[in-house]
VEXPAMAR-570598 format. One record per residue (C-alpha): residue in one letter; chain; residue number from 1; x, z, y. Coordinates in steps of 0.2 Angstrom, whole numbers, plus 2048, in hexadecimal, padded with zeros to 3 digits. Each point is the difference from the previous one (the first is absolute). Example, Ala and Ser with C-alpha at 12.3 -4.5 7.8 and 13.67 -1.06 7.14 Angstrom:
! residues 2
("A", "A", 1, (83E, 827, 7EA))
("S", "A", 2, (806, 7FD, 811))
END
This chain:
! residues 99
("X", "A", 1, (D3D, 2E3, B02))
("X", "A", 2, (80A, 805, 7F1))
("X", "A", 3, (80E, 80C, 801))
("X", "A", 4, (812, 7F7, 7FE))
("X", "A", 5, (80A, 80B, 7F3))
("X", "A", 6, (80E, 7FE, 80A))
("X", "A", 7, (7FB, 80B, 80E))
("X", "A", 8, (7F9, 80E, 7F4))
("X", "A", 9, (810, 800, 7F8))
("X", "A", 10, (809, 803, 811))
("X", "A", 11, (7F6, 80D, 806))
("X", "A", 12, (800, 809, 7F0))
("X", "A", 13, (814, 7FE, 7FF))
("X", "A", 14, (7FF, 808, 813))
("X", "A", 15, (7F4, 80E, 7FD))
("X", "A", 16, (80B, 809, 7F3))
("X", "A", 17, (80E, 804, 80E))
("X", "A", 18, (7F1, 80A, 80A))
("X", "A", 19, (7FF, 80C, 7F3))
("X", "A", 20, (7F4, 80F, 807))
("X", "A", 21, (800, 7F9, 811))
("X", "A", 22, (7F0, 7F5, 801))
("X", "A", 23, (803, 7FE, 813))
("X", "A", 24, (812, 7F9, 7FE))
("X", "A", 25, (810, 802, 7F8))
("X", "A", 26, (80E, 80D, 805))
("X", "A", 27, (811, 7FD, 80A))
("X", "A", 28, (809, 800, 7ED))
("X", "A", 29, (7F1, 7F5, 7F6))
("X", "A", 30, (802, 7F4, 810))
("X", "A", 31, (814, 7FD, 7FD))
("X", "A", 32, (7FD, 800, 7EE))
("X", "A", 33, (7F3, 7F1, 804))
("X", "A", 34, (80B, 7F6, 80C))
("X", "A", 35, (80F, 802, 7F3))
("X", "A", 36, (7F6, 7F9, 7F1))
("X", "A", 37, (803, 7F1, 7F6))
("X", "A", 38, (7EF, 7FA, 801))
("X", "A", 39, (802, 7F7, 811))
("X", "A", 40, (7EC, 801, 801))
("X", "A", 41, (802, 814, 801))
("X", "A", 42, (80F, 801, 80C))
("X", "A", 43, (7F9, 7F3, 80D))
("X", "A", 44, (7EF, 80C, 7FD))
("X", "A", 45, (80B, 810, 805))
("X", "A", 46, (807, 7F5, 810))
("X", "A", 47, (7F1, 7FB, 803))
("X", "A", 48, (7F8, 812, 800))
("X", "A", 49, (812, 807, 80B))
("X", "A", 50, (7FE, 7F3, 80C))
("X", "A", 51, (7ED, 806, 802))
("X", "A", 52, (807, 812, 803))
("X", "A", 53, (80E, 7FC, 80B))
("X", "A", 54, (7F5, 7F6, 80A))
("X", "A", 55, (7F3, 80E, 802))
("X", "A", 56, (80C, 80E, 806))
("X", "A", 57, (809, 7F3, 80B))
("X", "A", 58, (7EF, 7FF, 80A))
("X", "A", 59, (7FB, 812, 7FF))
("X", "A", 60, (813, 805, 808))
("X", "A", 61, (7FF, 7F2, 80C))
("X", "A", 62, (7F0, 808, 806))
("X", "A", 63, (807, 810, 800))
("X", "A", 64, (810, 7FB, 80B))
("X", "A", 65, (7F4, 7F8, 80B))
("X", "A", 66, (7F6, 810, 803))
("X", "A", 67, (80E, 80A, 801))
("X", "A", 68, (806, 7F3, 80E))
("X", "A", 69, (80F, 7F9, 7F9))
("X", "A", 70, (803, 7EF, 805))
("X", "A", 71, (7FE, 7ED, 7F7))
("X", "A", 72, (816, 7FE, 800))
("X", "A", 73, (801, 816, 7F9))
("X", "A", 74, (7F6, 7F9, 7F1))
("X", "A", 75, (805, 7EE, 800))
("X", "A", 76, (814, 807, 7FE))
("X", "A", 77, (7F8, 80F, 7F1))
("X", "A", 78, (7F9, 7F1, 7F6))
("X", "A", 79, (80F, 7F5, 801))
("X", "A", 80, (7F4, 7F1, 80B))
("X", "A", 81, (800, 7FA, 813))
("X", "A", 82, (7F5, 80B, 80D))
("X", "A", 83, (7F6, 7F0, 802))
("X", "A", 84, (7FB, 7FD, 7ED))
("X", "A", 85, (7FA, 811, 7FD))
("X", "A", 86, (7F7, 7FF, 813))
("X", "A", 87, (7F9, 7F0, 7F7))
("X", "A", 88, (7FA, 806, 7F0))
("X", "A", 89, (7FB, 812, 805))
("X", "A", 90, (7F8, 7FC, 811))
("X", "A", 91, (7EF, 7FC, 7FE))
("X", "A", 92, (7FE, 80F, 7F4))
("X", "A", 93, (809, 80D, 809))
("X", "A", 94, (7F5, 7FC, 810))
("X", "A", 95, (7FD, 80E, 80B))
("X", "A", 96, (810, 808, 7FE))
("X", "A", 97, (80E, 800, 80D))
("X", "A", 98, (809, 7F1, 805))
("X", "A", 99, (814, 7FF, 7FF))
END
């Protein structure tokens, strides 16, 4: 399968904000990314904060879970109903304490 320029170009345009970070880009090279005229690069950055949001959401849900605070404590800290985090936490939080 040939390579389509158009995605080496992208990647190359996104690897120049990682600087010497090979794992990922800092909080500043992040905003940089997301406030970018190349629309390519900022969706990239959103894309890549979306990612980390998502990771630490789940890791603190787990955490307030084990430290037994209940679905509507962290539902009201996230800004969502009790019952959509219950939905979208509770199959991975299994094992912890009801509430």
């Amino acid at each position: 399968m040939a390579e389509r320029p158009e995605v080496r170009s992208f990647y190359l345009r996104c690897s120049t904000y990682f600087g010497d970070h090979p794992t990922g880009a800092d909080a500043h090279q992040l905003i940089d990314m997301i406030e970018s005229d190349d629309v390519d690069v900022a969706l990239f950055g959103i894309g890549l904060i979306h990612m980390w949001v998502n990771d630490q959401e789940m890791t603190r849900v787990f955490e307030a879970r084990h430290a037994r605070r209940s679905w509507g404590w962290i539902g009201a800290r996230l800004g969502r109903t009790r019952q959509a985090v219950w939905e979208r936490y509770r199959d991975r939080t299994e094992g912890t304490p009801e509430g």
